[in-house]
HTML snippet that shows the backbone in 3Dmol.js (N, CA, C, O; Angstrom):
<script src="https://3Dmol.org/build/3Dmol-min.js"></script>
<div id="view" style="width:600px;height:400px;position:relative"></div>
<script>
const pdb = `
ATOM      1  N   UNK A   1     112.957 137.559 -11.027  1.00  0.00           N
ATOM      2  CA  UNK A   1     112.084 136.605 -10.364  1.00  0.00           C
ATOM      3  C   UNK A   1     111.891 135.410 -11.291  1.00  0.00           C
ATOM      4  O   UNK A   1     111.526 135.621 -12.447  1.00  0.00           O
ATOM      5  N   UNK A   2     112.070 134.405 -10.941  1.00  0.00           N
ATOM      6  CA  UNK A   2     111.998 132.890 -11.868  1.00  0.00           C
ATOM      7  C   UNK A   2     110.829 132.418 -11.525  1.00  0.00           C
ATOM      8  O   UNK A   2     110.535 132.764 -10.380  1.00  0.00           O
ATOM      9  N   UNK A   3     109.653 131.456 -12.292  1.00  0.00           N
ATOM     10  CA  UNK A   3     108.817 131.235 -12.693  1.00  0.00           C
ATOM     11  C   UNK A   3     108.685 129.743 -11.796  1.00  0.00           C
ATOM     12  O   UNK A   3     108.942 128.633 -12.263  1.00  0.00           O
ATOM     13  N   UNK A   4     108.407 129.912 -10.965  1.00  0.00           N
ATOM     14  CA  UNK A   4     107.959 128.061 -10.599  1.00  0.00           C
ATOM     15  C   UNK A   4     107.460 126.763 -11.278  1.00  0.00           C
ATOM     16  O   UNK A   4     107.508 125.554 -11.054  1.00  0.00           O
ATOM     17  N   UNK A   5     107.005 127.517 -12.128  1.00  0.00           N
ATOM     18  CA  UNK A   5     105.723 126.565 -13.206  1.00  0.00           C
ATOM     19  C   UNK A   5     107.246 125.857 -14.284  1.00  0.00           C
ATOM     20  O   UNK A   5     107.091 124.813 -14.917  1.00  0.00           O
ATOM     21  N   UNK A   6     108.982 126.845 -14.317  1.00  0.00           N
ATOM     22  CA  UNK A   6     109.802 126.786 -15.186  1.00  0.00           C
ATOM     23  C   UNK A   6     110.981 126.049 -15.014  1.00  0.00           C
ATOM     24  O   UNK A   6     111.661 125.337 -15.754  1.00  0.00           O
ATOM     25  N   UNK A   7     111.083 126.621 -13.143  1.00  0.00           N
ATOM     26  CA  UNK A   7     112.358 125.815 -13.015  1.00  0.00           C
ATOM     27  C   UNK A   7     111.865 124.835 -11.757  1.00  0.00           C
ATOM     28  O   UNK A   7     111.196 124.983 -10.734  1.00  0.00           O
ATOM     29  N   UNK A   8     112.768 123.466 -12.592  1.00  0.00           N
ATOM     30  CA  UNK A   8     112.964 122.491 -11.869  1.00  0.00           C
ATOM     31  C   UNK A   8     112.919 122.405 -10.506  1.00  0.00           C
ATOM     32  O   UNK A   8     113.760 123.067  -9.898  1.00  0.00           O
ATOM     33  N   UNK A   9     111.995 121.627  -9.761  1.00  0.00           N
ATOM     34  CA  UNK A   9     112.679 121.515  -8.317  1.00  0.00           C
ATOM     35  C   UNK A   9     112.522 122.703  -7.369  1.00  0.00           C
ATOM     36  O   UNK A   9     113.141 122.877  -6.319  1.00  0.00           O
ATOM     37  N   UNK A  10     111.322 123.722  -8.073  1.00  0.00           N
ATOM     38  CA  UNK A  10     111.134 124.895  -7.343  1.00  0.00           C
ATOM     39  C   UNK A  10     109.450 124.790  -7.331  1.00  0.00           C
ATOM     40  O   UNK A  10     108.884 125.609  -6.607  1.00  0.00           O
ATOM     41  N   UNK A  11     108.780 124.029  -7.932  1.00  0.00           N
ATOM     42  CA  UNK A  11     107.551 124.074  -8.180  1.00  0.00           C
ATOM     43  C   UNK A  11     106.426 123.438  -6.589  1.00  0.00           C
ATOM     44  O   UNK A  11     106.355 122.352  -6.014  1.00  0.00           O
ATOM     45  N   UNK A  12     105.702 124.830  -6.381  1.00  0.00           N
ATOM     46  CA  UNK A  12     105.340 124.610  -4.913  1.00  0.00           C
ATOM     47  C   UNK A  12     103.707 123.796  -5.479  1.00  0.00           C
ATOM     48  O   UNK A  12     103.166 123.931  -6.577  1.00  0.00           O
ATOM     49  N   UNK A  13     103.192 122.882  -4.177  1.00  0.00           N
ATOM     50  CA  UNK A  13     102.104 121.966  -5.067  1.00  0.00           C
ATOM     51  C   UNK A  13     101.751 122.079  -3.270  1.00  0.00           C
ATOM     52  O   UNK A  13     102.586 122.221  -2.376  1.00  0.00           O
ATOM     53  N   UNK A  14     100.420 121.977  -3.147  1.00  0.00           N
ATOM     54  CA  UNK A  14      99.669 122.212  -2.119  1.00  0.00           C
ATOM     55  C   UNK A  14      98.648 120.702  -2.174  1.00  0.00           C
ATOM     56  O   UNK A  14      98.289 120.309  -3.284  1.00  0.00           O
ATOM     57  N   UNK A  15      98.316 120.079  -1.171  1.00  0.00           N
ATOM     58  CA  UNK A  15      97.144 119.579  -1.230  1.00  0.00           C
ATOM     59  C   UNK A  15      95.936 120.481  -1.497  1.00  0.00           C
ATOM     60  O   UNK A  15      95.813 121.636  -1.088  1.00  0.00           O
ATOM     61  N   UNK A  16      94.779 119.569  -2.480  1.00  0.00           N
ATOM     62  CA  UNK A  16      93.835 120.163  -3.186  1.00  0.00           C
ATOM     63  C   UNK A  16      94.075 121.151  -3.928  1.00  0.00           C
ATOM     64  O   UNK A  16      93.243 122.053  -4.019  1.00  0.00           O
ATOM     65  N   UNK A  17      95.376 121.194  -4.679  1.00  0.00           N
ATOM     66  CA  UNK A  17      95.665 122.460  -5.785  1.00  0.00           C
ATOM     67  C   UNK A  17      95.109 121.532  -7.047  1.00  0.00           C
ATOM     68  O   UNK A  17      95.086 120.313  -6.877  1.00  0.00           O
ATOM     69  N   UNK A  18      94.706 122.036  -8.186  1.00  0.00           N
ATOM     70  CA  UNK A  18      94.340 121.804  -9.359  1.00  0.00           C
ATOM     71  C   UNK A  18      94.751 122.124 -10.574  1.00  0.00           C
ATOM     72  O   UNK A  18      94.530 123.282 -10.929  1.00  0.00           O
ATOM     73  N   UNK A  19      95.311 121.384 -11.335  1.00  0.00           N
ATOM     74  CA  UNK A  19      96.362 121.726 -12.392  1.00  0.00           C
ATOM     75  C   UNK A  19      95.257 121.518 -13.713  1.00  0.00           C
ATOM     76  O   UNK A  19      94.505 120.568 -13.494  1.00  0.00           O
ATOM     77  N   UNK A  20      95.059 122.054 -14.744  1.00  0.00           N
ATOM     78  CA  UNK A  20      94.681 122.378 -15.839  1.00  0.00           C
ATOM     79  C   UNK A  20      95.229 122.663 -17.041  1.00  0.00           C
ATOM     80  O   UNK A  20      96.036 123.517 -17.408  1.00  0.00           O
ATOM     81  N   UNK A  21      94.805 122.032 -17.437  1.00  0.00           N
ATOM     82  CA  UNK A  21      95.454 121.414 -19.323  1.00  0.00           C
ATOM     83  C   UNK A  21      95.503 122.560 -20.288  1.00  0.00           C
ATOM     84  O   UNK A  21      95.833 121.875 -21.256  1.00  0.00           O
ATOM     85  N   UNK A  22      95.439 123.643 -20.722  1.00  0.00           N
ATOM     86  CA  UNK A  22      95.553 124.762 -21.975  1.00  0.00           C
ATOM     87  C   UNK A  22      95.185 124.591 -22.946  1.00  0.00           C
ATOM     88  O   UNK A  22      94.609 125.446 -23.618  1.00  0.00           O
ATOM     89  N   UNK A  23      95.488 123.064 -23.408  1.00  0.00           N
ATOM     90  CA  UNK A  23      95.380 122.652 -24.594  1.00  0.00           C
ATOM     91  C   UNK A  23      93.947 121.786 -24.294  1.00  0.00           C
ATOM     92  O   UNK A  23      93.037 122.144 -25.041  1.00  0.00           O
ATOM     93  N   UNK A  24      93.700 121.057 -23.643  1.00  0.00           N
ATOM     94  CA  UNK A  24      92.222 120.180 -23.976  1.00  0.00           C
ATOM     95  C   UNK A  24      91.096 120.591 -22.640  1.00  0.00           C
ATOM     96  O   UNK A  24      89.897 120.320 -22.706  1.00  0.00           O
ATOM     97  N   UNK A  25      91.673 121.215 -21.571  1.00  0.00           N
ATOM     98  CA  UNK A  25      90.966 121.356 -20.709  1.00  0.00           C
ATOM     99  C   UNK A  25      90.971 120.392 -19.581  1.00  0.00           C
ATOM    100  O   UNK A  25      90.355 120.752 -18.578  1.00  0.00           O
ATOM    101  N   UNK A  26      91.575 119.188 -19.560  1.00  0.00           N
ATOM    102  CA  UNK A  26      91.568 118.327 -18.976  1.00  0.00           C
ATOM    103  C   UNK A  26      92.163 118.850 -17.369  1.00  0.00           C
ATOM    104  O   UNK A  26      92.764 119.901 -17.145  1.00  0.00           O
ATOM    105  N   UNK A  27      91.833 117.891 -16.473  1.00  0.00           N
ATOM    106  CA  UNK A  27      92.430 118.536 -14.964  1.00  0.00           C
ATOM    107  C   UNK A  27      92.135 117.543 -14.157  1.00  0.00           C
ATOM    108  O   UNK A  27      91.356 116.593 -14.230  1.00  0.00           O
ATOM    109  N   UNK A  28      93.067 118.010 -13.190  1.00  0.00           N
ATOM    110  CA  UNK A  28      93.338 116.810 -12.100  1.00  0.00           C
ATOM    111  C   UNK A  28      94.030 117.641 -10.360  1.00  0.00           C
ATOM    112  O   UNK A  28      94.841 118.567 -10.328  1.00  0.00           O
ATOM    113  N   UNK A  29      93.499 117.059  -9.313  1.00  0.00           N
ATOM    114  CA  UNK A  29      93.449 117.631  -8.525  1.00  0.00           C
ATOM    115  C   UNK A  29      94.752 116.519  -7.533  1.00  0.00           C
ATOM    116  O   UNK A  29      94.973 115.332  -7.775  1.00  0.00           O
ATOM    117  N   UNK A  30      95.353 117.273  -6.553  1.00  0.00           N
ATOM    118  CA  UNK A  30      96.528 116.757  -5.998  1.00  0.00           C
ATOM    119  C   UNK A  30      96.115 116.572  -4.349  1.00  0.00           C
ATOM    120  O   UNK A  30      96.281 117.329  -3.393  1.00  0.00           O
ATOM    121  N   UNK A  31      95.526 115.270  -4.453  1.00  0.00           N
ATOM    122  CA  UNK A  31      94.941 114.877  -3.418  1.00  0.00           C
ATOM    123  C   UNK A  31      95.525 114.719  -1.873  1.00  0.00           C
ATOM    124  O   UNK A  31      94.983 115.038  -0.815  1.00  0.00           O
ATOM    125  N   UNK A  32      96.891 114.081  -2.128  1.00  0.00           N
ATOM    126  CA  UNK A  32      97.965 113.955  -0.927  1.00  0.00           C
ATOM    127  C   UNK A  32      99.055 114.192  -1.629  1.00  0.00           C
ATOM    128  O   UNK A  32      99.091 113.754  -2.780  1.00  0.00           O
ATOM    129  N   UNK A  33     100.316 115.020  -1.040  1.00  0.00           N
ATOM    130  CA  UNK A  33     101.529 115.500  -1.108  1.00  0.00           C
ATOM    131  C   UNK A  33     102.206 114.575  -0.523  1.00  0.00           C
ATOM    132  O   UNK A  33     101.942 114.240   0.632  1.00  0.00           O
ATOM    133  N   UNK A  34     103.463 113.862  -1.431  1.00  0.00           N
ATOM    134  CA  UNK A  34     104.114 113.012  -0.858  1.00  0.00           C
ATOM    135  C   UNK A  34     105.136 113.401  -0.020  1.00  0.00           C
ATOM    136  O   UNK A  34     105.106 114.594   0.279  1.00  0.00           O
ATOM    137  N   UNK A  35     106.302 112.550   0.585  1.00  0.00           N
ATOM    138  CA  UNK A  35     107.337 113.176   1.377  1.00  0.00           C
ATOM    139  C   UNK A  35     108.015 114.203   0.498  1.00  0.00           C
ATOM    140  O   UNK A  35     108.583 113.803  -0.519  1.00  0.00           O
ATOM    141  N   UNK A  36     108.008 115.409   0.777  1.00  0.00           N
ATOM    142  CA  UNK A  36     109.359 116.391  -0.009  1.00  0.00           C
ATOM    143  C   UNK A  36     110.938 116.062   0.248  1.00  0.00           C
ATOM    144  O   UNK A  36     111.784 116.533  -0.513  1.00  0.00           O
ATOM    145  N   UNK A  37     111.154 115.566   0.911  1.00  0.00           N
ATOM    146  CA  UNK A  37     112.450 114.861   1.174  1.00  0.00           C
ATOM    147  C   UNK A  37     112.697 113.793  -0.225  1.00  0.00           C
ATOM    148  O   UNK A  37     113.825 113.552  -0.653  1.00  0.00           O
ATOM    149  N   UNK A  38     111.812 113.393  -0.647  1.00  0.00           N
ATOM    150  CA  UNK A  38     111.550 112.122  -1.671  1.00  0.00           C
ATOM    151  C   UNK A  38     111.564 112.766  -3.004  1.00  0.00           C
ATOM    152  O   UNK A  38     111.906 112.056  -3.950  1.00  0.00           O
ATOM    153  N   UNK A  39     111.228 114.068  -3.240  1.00  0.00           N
ATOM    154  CA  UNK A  39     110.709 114.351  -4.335  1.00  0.00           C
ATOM    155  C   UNK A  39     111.571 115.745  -4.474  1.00  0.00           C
ATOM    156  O   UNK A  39     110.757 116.638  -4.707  1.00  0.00           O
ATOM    157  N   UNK A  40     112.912 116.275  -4.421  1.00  0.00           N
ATOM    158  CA  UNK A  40     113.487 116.614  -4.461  1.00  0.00           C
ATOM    159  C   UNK A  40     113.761 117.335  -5.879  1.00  0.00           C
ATOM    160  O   UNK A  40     114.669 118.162  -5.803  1.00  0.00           O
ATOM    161  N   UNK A  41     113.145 117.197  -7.226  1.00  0.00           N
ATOM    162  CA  UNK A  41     112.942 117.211  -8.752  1.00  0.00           C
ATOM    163  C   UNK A  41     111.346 117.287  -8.838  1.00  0.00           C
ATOM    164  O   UNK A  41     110.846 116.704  -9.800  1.00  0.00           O
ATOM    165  N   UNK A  42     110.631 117.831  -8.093  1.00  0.00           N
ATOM    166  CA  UNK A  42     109.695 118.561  -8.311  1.00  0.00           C
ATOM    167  C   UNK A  42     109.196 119.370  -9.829  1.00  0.00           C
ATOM    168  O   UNK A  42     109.558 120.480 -10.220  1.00  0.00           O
ATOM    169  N   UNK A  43     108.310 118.458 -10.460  1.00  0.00           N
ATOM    170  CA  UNK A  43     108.128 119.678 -12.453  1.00  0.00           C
ATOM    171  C   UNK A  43     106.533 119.330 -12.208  1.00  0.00           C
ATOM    172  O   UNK A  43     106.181 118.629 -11.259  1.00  0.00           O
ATOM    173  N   UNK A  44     105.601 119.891 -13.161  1.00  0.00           N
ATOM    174  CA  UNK A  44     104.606 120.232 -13.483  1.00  0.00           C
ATOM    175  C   UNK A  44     104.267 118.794 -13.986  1.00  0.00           C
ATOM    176  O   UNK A  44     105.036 117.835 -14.054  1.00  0.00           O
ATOM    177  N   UNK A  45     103.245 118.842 -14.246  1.00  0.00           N
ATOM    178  CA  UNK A  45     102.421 117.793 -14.883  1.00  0.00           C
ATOM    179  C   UNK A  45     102.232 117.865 -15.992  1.00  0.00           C
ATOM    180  O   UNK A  45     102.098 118.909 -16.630  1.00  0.00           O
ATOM    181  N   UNK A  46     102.171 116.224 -16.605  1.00  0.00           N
ATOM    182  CA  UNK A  46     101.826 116.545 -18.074  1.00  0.00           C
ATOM    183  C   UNK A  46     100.860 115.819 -18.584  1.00  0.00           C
ATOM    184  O   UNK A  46     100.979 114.598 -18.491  1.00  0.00           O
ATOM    185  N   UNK A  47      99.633 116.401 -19.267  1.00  0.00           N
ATOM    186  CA  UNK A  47      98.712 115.992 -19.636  1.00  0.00           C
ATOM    187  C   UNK A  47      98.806 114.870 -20.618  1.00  0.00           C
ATOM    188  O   UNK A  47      99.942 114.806 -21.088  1.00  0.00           O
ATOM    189  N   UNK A  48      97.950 113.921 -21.106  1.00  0.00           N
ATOM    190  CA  UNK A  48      97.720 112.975 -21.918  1.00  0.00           C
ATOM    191  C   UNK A  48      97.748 113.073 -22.923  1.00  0.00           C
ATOM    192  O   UNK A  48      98.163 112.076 -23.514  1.00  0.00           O
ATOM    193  N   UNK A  49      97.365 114.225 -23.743  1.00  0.00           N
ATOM    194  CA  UNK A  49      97.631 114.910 -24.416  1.00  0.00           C
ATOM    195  C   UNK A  49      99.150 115.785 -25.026  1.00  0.00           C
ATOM    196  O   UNK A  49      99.368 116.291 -26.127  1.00  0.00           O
ATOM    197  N   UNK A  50      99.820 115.711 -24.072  1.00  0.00           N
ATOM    198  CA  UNK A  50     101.417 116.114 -24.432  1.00  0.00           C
ATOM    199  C   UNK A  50     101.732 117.130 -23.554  1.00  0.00           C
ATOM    200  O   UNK A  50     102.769 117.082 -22.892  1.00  0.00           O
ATOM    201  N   UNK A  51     100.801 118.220 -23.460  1.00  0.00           N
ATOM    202  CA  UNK A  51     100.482 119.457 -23.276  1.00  0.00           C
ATOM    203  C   UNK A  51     101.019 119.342 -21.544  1.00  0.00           C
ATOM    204  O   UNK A  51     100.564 118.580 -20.691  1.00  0.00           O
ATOM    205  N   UNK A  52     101.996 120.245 -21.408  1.00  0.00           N
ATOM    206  CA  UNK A  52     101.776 120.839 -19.695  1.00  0.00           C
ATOM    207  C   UNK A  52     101.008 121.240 -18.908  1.00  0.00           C
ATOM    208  O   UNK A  52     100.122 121.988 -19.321  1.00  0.00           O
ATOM    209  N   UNK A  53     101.046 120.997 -17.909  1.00  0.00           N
ATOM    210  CA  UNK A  53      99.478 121.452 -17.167  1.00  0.00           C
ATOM    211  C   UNK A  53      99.772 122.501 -16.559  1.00  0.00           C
ATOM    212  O   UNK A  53     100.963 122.697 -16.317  1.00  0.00           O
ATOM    213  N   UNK A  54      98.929 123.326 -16.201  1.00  0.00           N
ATOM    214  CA  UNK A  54      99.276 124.911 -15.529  1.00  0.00           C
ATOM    215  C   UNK A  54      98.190 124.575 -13.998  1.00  0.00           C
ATOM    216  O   UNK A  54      97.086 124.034 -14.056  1.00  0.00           O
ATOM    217  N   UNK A  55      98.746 124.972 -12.960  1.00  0.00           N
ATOM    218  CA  UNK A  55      98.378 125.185 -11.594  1.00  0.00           C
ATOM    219  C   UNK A  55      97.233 126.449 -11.845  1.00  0.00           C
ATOM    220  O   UNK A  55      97.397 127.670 -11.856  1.00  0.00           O
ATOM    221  N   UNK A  56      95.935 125.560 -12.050  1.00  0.00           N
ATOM    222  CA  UNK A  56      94.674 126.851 -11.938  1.00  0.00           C
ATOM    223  C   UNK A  56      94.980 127.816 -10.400  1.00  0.00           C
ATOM    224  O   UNK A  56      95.584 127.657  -9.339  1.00  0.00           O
ATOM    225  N   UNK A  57      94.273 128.704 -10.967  1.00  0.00           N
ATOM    226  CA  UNK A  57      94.623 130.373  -9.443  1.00  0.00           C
ATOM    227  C   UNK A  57      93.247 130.208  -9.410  1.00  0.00           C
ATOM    228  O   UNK A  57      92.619 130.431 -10.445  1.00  0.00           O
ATOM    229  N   UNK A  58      92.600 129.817  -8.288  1.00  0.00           N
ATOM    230  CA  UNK A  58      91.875 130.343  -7.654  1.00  0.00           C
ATOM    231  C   UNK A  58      91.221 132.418  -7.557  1.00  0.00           C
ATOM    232  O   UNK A  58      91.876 133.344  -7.078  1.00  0.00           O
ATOM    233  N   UNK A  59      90.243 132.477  -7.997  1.00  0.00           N
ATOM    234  CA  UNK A  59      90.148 133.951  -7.211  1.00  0.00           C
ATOM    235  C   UNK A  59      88.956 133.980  -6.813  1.00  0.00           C
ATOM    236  O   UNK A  59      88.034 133.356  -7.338  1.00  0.00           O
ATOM    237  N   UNK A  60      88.838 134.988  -5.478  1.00  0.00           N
ATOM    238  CA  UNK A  60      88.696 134.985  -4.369  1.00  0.00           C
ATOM    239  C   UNK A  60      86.988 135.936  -4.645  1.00  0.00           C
ATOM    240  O   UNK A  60      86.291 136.247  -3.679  1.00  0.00           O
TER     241      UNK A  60
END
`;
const viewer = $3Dmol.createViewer("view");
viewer.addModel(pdb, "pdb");
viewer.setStyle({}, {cartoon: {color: "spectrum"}});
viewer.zoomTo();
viewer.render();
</script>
């Protein structure tokens, strides 16, 4: 099973998902999803800090 957060172009992003920093805490929320037709190279975010951002999980 491969890691979404790893490979390219597989990374699923939802309106109102929230990505979170590891390293400073910082975060940012994904307000509107653009065309997927457009965005075909789909990767994670990267904080200001350098640091990758990780897709916070919700629990329930």
């Amino acid at each position: 099973m491969t890691d979404p957060m790893t490979t390219p172009g597989t990374m699923d992003m939802q309106e109102g998902d929230d990505f979170v920093c590891p390293n400073c805490g910082c975060e940012i929320r994904l307000r509107h999803h653009g065309d997927p037709q457009k965005m075909q190279h789909t990767q994670a975010f990267v904080c200001c800090c350098g640091t990758r951002m990780e897709k916070e999980q919700h629990t329930s």
